[in-house]
PQR file of N, CA, C, O and H, with PARSE charges and radii, in Angstrom:
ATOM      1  N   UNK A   1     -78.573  37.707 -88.801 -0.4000 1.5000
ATOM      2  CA  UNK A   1     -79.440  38.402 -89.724 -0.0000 2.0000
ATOM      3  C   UNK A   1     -78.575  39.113 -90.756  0.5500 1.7000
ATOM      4  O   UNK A   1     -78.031  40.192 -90.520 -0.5500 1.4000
ATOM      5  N   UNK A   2     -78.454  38.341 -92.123 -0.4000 1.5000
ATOM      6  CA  UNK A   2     -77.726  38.961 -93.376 -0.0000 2.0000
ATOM      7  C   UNK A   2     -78.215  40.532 -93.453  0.5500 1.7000
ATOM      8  O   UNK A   2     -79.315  40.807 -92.974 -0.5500 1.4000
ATOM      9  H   UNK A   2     -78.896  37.464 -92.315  0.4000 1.0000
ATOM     10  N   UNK A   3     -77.372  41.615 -94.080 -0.4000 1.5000
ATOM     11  CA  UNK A   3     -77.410  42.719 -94.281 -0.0000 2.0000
ATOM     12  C   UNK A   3     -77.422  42.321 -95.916  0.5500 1.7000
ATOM     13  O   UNK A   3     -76.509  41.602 -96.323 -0.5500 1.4000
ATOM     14  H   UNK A   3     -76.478  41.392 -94.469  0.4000 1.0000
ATOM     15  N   UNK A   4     -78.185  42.666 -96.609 -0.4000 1.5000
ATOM     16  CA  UNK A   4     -77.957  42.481 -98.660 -0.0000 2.0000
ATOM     17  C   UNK A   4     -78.079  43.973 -99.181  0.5500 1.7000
ATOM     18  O   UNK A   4     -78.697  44.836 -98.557 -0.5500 1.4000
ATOM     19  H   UNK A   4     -78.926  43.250 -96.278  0.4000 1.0000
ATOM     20  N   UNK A   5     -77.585  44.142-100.098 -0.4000 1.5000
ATOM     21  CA  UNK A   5     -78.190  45.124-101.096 -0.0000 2.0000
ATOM     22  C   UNK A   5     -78.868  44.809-102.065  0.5500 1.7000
ATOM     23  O   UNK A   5     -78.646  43.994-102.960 -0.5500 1.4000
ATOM     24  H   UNK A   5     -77.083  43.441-100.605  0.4000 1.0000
ATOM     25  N   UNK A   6     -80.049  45.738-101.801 -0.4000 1.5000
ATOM     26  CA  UNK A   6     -80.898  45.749-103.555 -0.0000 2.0000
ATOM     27  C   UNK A   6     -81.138  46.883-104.012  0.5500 1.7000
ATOM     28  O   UNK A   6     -80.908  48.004-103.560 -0.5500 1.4000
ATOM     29  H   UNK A   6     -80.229  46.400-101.073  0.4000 1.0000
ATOM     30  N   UNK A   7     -81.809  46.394-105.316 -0.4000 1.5000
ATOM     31  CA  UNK A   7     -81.777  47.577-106.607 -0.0000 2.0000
ATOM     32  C   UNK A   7     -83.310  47.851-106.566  0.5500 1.7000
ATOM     33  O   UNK A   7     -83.381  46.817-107.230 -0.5500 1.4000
ATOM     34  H   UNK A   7     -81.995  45.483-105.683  0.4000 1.0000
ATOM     35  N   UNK A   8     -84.126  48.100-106.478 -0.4000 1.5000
ATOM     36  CA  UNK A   8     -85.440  48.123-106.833 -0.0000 2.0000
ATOM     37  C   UNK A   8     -85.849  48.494-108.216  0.5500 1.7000
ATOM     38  O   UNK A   8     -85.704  49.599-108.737 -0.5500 1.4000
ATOM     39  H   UNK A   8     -84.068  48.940-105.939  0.4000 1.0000
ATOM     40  N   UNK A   9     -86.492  47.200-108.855 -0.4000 1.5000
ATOM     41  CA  UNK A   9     -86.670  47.113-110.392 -0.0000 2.0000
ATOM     42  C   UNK A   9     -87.795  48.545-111.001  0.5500 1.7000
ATOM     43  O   UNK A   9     -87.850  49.033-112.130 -0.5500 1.4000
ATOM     44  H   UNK A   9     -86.610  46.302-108.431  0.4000 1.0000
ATOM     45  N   UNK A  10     -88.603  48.917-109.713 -0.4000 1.5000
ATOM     46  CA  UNK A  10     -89.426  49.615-110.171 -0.0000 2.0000
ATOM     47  C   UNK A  10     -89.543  51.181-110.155  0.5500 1.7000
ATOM     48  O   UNK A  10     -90.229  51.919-110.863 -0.5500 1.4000
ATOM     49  H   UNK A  10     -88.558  48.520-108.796  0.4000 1.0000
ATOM     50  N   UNK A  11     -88.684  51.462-109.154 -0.4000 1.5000
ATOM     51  CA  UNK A  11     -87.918  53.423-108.911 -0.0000 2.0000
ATOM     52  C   UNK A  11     -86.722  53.282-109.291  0.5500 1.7000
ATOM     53  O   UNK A  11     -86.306  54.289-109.864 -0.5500 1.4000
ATOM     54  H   UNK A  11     -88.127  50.862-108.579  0.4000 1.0000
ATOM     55  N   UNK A  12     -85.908  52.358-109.202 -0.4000 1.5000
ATOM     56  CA  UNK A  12     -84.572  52.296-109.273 -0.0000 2.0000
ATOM     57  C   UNK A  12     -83.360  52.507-107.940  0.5500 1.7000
ATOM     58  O   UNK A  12     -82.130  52.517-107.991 -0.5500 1.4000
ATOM     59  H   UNK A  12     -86.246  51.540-108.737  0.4000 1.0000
ATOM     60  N   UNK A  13     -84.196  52.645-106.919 -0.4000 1.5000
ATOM     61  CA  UNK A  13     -83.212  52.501-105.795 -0.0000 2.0000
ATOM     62  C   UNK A  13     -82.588  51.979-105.061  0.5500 1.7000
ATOM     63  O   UNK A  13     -83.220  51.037-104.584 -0.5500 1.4000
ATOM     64  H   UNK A  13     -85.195  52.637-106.877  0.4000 1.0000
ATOM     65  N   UNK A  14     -81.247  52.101-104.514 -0.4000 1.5000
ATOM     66  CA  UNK A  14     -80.205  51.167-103.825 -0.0000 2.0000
ATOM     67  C   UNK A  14     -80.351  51.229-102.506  0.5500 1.7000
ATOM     68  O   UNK A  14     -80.293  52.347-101.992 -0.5500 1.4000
ATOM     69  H   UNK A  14     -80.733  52.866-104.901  0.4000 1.0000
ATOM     70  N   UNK A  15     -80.604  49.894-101.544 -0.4000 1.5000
ATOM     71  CA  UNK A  15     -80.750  50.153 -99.969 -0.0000 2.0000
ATOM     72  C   UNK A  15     -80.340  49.006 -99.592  0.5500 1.7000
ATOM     73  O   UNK A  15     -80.447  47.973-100.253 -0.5500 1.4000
ATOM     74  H   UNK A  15     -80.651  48.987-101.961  0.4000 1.0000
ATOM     75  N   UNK A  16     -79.804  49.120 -98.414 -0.4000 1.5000
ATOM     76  CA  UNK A  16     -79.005  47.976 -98.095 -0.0000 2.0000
ATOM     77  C   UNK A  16     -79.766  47.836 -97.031  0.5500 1.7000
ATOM     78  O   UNK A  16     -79.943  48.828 -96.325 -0.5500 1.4000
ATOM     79  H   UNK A  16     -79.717  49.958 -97.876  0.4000 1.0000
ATOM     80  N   UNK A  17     -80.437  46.466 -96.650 -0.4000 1.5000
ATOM     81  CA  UNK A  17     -81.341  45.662 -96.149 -0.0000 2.0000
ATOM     82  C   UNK A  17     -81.376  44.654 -95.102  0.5500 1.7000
ATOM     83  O   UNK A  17     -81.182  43.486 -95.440 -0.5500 1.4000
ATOM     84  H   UNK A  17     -80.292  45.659 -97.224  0.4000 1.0000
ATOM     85  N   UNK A  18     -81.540  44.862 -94.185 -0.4000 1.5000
ATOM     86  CA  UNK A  18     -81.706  43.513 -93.244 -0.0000 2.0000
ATOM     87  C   UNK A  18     -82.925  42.758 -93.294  0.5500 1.7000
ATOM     88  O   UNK A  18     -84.037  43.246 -93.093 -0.5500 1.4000
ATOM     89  H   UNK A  18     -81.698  45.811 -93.911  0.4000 1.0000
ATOM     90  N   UNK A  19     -82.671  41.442 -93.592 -0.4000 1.5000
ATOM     91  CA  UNK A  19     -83.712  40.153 -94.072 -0.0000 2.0000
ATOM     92  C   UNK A  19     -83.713  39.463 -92.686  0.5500 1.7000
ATOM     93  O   UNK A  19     -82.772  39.692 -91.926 -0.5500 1.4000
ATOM     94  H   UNK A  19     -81.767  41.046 -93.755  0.4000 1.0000
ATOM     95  N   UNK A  20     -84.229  39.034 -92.492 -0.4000 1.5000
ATOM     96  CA  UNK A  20     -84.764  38.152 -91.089 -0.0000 2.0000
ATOM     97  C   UNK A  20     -85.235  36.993 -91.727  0.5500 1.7000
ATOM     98  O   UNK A  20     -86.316  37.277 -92.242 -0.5500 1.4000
ATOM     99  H   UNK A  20     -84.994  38.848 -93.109  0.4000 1.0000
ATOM    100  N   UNK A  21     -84.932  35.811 -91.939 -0.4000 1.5000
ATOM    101  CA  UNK A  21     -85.236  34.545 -92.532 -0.0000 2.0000
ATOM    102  C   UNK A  21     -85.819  34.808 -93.668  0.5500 1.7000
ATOM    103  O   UNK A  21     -85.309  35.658 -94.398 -0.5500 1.4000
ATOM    104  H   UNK A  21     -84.054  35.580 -91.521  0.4000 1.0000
ATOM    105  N   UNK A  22     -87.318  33.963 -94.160 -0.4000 1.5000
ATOM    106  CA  UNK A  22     -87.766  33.906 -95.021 -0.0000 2.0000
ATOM    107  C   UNK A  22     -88.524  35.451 -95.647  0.5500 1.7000
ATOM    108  O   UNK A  22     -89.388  35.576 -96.515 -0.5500 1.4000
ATOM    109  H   UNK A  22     -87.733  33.273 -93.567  0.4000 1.0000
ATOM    110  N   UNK A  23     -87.795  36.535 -94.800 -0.4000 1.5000
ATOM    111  CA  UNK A  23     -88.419  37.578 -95.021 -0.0000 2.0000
ATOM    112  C   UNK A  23     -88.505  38.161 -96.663  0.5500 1.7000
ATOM    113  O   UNK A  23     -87.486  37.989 -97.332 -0.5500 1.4000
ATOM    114  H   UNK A  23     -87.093  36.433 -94.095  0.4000 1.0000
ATOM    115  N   UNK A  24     -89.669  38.832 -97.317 -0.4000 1.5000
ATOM    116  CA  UNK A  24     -89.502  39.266 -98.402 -0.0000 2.0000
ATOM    117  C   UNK A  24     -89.442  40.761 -98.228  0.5500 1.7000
ATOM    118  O   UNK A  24     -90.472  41.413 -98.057 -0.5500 1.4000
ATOM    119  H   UNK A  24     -90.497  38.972 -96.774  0.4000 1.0000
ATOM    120  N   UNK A  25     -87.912  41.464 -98.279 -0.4000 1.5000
ATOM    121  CA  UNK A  25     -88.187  43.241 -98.467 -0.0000 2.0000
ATOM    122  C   UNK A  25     -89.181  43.799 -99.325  0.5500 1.7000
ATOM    123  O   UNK A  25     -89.893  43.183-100.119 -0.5500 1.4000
ATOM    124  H   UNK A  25     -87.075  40.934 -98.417  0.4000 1.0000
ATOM    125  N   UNK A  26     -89.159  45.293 -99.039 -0.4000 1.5000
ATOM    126  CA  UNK A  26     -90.102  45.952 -99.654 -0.0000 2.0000
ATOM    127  C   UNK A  26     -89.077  47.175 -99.847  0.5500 1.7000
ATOM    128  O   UNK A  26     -88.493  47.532 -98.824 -0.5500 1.4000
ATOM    129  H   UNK A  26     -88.581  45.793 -98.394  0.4000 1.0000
ATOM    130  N   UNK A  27     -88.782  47.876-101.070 -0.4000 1.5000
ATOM    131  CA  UNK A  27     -88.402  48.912-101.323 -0.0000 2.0000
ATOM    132  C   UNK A  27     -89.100  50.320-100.139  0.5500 1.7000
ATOM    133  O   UNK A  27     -90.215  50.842-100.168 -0.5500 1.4000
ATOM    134  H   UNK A  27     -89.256  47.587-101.902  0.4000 1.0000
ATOM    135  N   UNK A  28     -87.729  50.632 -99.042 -0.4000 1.5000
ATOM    136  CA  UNK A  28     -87.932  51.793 -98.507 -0.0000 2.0000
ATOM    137  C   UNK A  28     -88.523  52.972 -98.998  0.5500 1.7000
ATOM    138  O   UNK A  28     -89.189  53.569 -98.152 -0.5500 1.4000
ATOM    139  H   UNK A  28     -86.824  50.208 -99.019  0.4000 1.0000
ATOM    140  N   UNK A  29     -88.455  53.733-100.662 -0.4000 1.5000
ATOM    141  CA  UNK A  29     -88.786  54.815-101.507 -0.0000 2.0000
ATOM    142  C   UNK A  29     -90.089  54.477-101.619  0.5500 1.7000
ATOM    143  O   UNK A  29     -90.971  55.200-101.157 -0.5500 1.4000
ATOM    144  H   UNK A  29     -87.914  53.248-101.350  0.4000 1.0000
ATOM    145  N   UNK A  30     -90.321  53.424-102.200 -0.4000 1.5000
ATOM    146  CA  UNK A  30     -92.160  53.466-102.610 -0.0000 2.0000
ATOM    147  C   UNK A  30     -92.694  52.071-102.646  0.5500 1.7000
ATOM    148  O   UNK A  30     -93.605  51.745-103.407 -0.5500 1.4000
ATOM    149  H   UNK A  30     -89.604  52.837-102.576  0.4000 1.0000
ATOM    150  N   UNK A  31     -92.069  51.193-101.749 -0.4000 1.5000
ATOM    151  CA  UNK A  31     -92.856  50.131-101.613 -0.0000 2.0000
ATOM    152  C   UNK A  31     -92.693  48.537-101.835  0.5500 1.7000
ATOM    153  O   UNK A  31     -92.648  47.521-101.141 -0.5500 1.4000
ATOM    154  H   UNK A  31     -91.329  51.458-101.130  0.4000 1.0000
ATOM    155  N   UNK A  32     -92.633  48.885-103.135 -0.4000 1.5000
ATOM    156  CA  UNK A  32     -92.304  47.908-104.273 -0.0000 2.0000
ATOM    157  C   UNK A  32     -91.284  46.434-103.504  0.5500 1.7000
ATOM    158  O   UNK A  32     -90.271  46.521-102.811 -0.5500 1.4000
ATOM    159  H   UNK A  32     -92.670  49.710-103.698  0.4000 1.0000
ATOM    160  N   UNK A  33     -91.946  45.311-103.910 -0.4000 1.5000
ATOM    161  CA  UNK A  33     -91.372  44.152-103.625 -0.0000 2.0000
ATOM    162  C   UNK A  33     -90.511  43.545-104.706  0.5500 1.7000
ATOM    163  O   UNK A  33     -89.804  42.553-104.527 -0.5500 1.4000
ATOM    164  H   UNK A  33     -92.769  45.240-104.473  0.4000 1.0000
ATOM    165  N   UNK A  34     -90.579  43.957-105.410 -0.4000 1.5000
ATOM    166  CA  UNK A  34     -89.772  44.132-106.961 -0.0000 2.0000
ATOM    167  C   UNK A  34     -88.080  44.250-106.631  0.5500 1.7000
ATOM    168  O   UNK A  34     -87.476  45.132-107.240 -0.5500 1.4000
ATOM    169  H   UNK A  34     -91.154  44.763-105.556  0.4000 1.0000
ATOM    170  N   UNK A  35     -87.708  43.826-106.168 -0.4000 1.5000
ATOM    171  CA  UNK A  35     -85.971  44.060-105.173 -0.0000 2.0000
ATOM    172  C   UNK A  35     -85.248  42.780-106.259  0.5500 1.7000
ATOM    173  O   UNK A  35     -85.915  41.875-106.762 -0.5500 1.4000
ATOM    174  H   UNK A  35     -88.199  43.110-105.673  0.4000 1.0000
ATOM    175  N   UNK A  36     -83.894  42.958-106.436 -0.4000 1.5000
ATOM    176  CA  UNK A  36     -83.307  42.659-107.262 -0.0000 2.0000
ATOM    177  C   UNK A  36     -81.894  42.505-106.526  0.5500 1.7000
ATOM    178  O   UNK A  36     -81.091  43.437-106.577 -0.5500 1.4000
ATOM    179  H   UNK A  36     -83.353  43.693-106.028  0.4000 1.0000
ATOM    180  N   UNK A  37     -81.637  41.482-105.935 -0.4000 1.5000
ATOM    181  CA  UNK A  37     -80.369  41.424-105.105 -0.0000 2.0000
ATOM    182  C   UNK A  37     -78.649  41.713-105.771  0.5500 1.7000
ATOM    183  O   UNK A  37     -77.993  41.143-106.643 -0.5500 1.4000
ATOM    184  H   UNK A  37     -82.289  40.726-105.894  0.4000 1.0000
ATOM    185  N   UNK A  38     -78.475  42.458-105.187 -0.4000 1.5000
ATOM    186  CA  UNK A  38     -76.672  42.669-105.880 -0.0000 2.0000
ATOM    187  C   UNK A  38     -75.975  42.089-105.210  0.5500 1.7000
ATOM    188  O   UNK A  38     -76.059  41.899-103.997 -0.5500 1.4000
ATOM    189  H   UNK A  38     -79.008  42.921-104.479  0.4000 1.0000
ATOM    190  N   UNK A  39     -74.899  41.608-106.235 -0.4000 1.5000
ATOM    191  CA  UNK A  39     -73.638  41.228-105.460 -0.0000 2.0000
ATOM    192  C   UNK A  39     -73.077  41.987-104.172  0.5500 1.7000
ATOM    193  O   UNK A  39     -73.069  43.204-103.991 -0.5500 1.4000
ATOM    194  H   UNK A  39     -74.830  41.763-107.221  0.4000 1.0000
ATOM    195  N   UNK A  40     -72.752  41.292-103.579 -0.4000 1.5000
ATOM    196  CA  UNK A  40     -72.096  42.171-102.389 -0.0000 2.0000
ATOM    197  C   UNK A  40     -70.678  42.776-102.577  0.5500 1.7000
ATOM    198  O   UNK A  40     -70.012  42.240-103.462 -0.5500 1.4000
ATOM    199  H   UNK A  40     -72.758  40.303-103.725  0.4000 1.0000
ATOM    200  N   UNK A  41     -70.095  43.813-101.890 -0.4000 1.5000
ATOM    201  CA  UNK A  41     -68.984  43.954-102.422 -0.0000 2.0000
ATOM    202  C   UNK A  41     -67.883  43.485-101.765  0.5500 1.7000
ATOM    203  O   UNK A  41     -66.747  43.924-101.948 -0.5500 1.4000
ATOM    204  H   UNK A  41     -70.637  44.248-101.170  0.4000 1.0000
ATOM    205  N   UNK A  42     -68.250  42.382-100.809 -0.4000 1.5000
ATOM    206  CA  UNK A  42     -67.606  42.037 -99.821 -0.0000 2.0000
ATOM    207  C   UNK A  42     -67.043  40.079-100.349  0.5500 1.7000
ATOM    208  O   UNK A  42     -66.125  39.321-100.034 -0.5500 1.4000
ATOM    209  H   UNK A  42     -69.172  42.026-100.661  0.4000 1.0000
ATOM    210  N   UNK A  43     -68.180  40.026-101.217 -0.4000 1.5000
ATOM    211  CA  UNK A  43     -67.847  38.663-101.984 -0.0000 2.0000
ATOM    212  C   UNK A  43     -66.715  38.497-102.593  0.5500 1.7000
ATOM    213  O   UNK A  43     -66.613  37.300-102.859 -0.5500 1.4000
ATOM    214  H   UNK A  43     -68.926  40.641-101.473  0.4000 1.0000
ATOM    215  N   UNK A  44     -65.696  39.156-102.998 -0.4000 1.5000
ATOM    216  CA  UNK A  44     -64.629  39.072-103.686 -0.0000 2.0000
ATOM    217  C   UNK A  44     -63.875  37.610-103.749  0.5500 1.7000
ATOM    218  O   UNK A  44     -63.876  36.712-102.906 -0.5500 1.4000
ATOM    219  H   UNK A  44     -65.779  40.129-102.782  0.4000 1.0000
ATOM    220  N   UNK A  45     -63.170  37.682-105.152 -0.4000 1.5000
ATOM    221  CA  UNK A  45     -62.967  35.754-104.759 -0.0000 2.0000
ATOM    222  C   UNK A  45     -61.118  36.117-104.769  0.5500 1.7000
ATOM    223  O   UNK A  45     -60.567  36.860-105.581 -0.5500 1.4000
ATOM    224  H   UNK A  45     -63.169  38.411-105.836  0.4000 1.0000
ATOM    225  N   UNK A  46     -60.544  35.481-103.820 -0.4000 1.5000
ATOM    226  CA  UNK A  46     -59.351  35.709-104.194 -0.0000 2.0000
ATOM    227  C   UNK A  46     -58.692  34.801-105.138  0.5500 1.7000
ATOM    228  O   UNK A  46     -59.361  33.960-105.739 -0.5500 1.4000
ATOM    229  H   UNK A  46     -60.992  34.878-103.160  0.4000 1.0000
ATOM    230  N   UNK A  47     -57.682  34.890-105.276 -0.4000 1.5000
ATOM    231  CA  UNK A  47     -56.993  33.513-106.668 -0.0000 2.0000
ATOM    232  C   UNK A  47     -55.738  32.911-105.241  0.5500 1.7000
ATOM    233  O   UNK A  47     -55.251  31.798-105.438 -0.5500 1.4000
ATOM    234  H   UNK A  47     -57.138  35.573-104.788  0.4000 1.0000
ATOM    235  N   UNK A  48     -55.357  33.568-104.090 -0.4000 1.5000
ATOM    236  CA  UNK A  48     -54.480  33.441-103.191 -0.0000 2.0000
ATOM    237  C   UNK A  48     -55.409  31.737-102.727  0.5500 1.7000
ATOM    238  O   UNK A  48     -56.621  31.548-102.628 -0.5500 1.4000
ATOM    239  H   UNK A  48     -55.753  34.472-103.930  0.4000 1.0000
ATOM    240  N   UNK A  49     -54.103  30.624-102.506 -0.4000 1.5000
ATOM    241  CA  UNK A  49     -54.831  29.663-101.886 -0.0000 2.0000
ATOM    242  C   UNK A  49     -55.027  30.041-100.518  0.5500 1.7000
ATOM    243  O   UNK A  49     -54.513  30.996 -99.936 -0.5500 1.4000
ATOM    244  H   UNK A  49     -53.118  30.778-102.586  0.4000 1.0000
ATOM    245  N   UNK A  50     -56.119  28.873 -99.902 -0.4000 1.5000
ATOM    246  CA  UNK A  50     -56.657  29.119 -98.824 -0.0000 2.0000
ATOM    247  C   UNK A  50     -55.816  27.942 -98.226  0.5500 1.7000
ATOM    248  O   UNK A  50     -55.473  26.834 -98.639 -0.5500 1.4000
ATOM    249  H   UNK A  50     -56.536  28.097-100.374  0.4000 1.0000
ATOM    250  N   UNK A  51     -55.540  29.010 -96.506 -0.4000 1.5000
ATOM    251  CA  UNK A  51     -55.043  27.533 -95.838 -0.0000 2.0000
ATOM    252  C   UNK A  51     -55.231  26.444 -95.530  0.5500 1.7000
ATOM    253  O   UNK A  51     -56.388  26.139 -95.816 -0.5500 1.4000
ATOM    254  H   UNK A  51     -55.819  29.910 -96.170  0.4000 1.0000
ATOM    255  N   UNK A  52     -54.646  25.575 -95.037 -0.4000 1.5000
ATOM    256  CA  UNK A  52     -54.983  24.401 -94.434 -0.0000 2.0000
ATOM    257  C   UNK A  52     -56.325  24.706 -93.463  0.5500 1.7000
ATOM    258  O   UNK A  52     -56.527  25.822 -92.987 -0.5500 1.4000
ATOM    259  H   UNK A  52     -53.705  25.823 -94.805  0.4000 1.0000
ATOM    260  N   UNK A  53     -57.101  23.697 -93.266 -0.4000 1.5000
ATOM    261  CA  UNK A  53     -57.861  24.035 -91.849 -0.0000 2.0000
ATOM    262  C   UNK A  53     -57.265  23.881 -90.875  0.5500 1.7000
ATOM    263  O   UNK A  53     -57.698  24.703 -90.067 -0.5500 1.4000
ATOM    264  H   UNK A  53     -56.937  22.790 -93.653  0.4000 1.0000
ATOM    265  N   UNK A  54     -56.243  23.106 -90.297 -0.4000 1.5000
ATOM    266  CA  UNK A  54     -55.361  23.316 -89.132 -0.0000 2.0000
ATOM    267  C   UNK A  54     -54.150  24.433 -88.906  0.5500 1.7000
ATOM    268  O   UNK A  54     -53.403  24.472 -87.928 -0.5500 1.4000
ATOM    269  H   UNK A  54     -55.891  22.438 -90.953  0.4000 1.0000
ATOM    270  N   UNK A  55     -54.137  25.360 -90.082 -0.4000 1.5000
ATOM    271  CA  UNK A  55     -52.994  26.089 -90.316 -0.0000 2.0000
ATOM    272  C   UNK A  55     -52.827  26.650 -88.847  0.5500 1.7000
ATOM    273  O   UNK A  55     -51.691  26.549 -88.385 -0.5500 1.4000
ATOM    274  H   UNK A  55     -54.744  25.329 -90.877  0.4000 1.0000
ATOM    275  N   UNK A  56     -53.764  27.209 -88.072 -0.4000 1.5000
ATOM    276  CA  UNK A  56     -53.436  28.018 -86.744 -0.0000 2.0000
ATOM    277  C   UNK A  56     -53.606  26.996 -85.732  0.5500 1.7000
ATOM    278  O   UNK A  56     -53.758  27.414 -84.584 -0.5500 1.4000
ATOM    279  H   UNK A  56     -54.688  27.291 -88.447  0.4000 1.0000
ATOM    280  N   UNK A  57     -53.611  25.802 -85.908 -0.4000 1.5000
ATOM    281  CA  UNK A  57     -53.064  24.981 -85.133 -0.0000 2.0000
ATOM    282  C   UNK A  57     -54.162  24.899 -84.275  0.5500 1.7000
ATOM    283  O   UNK A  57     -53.816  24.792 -83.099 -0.5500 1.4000
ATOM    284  H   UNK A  57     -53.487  25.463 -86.841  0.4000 1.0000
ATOM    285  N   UNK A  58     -55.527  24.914 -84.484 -0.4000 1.5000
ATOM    286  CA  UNK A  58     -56.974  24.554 -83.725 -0.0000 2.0000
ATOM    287  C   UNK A  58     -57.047  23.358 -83.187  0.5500 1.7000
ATOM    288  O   UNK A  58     -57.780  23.063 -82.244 -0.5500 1.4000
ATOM    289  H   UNK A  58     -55.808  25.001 -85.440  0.4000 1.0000
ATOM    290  N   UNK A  59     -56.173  22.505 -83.854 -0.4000 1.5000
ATOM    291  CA  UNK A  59     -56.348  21.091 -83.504 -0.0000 2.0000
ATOM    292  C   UNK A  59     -56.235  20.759 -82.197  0.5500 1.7000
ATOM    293  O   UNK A  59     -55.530  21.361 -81.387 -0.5500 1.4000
ATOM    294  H   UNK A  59     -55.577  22.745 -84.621  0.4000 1.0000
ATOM    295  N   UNK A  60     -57.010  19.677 -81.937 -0.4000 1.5000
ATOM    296  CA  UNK A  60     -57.072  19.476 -80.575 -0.0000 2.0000
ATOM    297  C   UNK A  60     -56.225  18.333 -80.307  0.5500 1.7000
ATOM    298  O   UNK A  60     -55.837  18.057 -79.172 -0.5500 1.4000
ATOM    299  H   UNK A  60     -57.583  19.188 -82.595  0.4000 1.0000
ATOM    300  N   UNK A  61     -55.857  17.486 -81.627 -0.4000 1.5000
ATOM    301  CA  UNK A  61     -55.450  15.950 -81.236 -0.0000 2.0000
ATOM    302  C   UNK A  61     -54.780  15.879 -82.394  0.5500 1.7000
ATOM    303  O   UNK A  61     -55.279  16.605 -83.254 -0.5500 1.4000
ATOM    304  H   UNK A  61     -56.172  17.711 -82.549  0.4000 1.0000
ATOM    305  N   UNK A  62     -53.667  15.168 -82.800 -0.4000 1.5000
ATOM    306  CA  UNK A  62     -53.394  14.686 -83.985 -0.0000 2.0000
ATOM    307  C   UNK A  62     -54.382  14.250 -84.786  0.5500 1.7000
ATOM    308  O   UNK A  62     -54.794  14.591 -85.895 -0.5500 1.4000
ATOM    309  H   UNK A  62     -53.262  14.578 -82.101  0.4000 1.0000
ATOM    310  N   UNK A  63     -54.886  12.848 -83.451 -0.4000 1.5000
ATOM    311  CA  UNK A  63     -56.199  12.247 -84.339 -0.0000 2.0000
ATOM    312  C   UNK A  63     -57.619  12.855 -84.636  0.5500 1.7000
ATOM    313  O   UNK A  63     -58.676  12.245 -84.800 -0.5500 1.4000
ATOM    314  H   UNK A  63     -54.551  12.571 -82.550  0.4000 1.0000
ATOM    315  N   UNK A  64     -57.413  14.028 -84.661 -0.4000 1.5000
ATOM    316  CA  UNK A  64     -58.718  14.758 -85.207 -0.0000 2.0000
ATOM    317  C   UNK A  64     -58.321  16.199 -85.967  0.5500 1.7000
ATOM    318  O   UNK A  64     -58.983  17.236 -86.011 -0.5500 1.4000
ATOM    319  H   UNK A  64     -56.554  14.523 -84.527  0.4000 1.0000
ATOM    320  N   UNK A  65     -56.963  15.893 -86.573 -0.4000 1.5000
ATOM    321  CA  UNK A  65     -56.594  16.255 -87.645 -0.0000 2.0000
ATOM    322  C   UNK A  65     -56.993  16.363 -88.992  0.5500 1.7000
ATOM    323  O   UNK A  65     -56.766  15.358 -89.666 -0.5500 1.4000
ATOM    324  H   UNK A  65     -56.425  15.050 -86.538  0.4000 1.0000
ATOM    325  N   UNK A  66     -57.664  17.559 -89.709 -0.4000 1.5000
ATOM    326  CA  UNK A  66     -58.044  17.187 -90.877 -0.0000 2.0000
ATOM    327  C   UNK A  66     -56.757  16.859 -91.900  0.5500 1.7000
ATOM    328  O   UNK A  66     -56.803  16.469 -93.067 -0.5500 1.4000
ATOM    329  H   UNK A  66     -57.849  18.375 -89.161  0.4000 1.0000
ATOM    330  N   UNK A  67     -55.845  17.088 -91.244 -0.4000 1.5000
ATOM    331  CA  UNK A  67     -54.882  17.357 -92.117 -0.0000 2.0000
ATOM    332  C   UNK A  67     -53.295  16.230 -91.876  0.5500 1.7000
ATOM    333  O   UNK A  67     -52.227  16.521 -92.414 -0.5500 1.4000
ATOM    334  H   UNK A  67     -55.807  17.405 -90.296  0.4000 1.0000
ATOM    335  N   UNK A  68     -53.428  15.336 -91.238 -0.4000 1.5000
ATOM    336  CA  UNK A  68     -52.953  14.266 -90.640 -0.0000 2.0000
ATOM    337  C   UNK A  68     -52.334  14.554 -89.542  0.5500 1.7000
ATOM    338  O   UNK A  68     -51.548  13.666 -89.209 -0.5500 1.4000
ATOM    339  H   UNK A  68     -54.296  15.099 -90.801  0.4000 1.0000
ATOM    340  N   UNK A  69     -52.391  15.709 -88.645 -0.4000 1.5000
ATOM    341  CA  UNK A  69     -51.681  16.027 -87.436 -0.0000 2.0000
ATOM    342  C   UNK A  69     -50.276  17.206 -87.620  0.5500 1.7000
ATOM    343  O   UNK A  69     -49.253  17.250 -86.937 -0.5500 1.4000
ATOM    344  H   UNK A  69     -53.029  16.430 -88.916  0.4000 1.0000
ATOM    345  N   UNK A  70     -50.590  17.894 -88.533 -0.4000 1.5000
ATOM    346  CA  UNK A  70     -49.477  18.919 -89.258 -0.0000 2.0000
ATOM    347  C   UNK A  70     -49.257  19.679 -88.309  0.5500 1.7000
ATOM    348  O   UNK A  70     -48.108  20.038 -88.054 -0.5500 1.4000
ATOM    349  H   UNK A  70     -51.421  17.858 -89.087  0.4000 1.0000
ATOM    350  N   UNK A  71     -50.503  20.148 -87.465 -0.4000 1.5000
ATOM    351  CA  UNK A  71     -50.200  21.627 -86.766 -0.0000 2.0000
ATOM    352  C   UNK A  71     -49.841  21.064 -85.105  0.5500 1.7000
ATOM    353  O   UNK A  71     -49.897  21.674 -84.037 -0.5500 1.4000
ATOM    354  H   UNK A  71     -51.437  19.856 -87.673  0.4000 1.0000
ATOM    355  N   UNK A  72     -49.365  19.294 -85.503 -0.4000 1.5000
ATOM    356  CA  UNK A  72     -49.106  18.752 -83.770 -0.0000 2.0000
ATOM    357  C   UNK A  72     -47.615  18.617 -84.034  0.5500 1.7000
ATOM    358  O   UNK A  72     -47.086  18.004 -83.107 -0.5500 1.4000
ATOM    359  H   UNK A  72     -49.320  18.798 -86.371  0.4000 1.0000
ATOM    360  N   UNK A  73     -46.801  18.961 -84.931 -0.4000 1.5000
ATOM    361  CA  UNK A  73     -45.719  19.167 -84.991 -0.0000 2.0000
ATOM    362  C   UNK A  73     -44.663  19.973 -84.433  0.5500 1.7000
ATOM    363  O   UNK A  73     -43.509  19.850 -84.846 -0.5500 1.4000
ATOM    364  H   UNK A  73     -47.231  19.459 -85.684  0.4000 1.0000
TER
END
């Protein structure tokens, strides 16, 4: 169950929200379904590459290597 933040278009308030599937929030202050999702501040994009998928060596087999058997080395 995602935790989001919204803005509410119609008081203006910030509440950070637990959604349960197709759930639609309702502004905690006064109601309003009027919610306006913010970025999270947890989204950050780095510019650092990302590792290999075998980098910690998960692999179980060479041959089920995404990466041709790097981390069976």
């Amino acid at each position: 169950m995602p935790l989001f933040s919204y803005q509410c278009a119609a008081c203006g308030a910030q509440h950070e929200i637990l959604v349960r599937g197709d759930q639609r929030p309702a502004c905690p202050e006064c109601g309003s379904k009027a919610l306006e999702k913010q970025a999270s501040r947890f989204a950050a994009i780095s510019a650092a590459p990302a590792e290999p998928a075998c980098a910690s060596g998960a692999c179980a087999a060479a041959s089920s290597c995404p990466m041709g058997g790097c981390c069976m080395e």
